[in-house]
N, C-alpha and C positions, 0 to 999 in steps of 0.2 A: 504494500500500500504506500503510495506518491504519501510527503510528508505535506501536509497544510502548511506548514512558517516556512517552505522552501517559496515560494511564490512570491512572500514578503521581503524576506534577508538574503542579500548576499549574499555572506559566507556561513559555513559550519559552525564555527564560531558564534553568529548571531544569533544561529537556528536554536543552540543548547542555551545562552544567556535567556534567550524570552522563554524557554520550555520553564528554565531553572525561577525566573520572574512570577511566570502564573503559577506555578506550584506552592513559590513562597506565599502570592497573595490568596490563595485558595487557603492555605492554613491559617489564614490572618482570619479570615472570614470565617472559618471554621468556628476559630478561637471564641471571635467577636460574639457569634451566635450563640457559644456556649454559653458565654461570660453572661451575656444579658436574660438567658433564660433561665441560668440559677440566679442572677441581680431579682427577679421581679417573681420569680419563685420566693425567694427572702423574704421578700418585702410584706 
């Protein structure tokens, strides 16, 4: 399967910085989601 972010970037290089980006911000979210649905469970 052709990669999606080849069409966007470049080089190889950019391709694994933006894989390595949405993963990070995916766990941020993840995180965030967590956080605020034990916050207002607390509450």
């Amino acid at each position: 399967m052709k990669d999606d972010y080849e069409e966007y970037y470049e080089s190889e290089e950019e391709n694994l910085d933006s894989k390595s980006d949405a993963r990070v911000i995916l766990f941020m979210i993840i995180v965030a989601v967590i956080a605020m649905t034990y916050w207002v469970a607390v509450q």
